[in-house]
C-alpha positions as CSV (number, residue, x, y, z in Angstrom):
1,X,-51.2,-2.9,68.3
2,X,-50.7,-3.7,64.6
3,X,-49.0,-7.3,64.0
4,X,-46.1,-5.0,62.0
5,X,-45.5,-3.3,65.2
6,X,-45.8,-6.1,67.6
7,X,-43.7,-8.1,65.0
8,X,-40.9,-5.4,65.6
9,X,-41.4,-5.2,69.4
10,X,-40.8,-8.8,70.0
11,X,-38.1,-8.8,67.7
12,X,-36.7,-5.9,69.9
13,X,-37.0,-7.4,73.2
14,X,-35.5,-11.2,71.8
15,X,-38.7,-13.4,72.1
16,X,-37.9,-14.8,69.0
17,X,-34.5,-16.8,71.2
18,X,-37.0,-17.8,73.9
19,X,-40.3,-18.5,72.6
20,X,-41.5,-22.3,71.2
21,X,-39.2,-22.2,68.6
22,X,-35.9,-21.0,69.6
23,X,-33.9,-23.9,68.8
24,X,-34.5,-23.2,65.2
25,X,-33.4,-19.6,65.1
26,X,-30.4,-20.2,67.8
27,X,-29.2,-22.7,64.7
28,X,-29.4,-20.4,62.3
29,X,-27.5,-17.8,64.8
30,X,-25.0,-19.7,65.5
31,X,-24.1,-20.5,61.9
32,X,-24.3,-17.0,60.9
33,X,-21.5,-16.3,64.1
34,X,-19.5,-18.9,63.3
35,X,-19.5,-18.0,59.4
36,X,-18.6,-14.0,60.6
37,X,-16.0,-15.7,62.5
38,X,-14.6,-17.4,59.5
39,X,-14.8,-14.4,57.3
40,X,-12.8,-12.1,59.8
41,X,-10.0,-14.8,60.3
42,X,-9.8,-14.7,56.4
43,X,-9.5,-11.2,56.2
44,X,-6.7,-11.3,58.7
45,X,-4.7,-13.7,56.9
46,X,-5.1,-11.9,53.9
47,X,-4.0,-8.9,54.9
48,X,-1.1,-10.5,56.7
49,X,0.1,-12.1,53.5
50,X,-0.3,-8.3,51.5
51,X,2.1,-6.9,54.1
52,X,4.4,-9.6,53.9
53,X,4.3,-9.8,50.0
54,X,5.0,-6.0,50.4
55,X,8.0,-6.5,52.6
56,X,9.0,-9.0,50.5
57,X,8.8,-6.4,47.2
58,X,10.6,-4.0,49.0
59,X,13.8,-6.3,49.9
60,X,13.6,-7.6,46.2
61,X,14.0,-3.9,45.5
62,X,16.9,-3.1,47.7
63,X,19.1,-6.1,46.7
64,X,17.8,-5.4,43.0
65,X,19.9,-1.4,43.5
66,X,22.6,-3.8,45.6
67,X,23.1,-5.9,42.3
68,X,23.6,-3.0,40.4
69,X,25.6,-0.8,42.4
70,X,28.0,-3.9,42.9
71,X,27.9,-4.2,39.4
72,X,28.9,-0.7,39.1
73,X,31.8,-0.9,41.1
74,X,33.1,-4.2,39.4
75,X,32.9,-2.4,36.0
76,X,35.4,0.4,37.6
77,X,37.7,-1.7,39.0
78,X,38.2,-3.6,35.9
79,X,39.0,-0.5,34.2
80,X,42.5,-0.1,32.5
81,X,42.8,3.2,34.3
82,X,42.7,2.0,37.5
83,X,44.3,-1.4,37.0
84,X,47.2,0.8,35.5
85,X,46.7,2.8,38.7
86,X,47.1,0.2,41.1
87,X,49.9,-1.3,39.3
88,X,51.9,2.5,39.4
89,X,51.0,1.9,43.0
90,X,53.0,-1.4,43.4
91,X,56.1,0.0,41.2
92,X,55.2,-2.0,38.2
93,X,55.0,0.0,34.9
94,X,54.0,-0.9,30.8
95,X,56.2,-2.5,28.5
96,X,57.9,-0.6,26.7
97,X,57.9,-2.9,23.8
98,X,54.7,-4.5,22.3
99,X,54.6,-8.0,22.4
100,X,55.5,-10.5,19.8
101,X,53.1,-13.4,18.7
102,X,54.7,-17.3,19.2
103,X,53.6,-19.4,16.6
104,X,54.0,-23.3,17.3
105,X,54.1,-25.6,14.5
106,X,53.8,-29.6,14.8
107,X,55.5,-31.5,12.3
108,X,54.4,-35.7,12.1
């Protein structure tokens, strides 16, 4: 058997974790797991803080058409049509005269 085939083989069948020197190689396993395990957790946080910056994007959306709809309505209301409206509503009516400017002089 060739030493590239044997190489393989024992690769294949884990000799390299029981042999002389294992201790090495279950260091360097161990580091690489616990590094995979840091780069998953990572990943999950990161994708739990794009969906919550999306839900977050989405509400700023909904309360930015609230505003503005609100806004809307305000304008409409503060109409002289519909104040004059209202007022028709309650019995009140326009003057029928305009009104007349006071002037107030201070002598010393």
């Amino acid at each position: 058997m060739s030493k590239v085939k044997k190489g393989i083989y024992d690769f294949l069948r884990g000799s390299f974790l029981t042999d002389d020197s294992a201790f090495q190689n279950w260091r360097i396993l161990i580091f690489v797991v616990t590094l995979l395990l840091i780069i998953i957790s990572s990943g999950h946080s990161a994708d739990k803080k794009v969906i919550k910056i999306s839900e977050l994007n989405k509400r700023a959306r909904e309360l930015r058409a609230e505003y503005v709809d609100t806004g809307t309505i305000l304008m409409r209301m503060k109409m002289e049509s519909s104040i004059r409206e209202k007022a028709k509503a309650r019995g009140l009516k326009p003057s029928e005269t305009p009104p007349k400017k006071i002037k107030v002089t201070y002598k010393d």
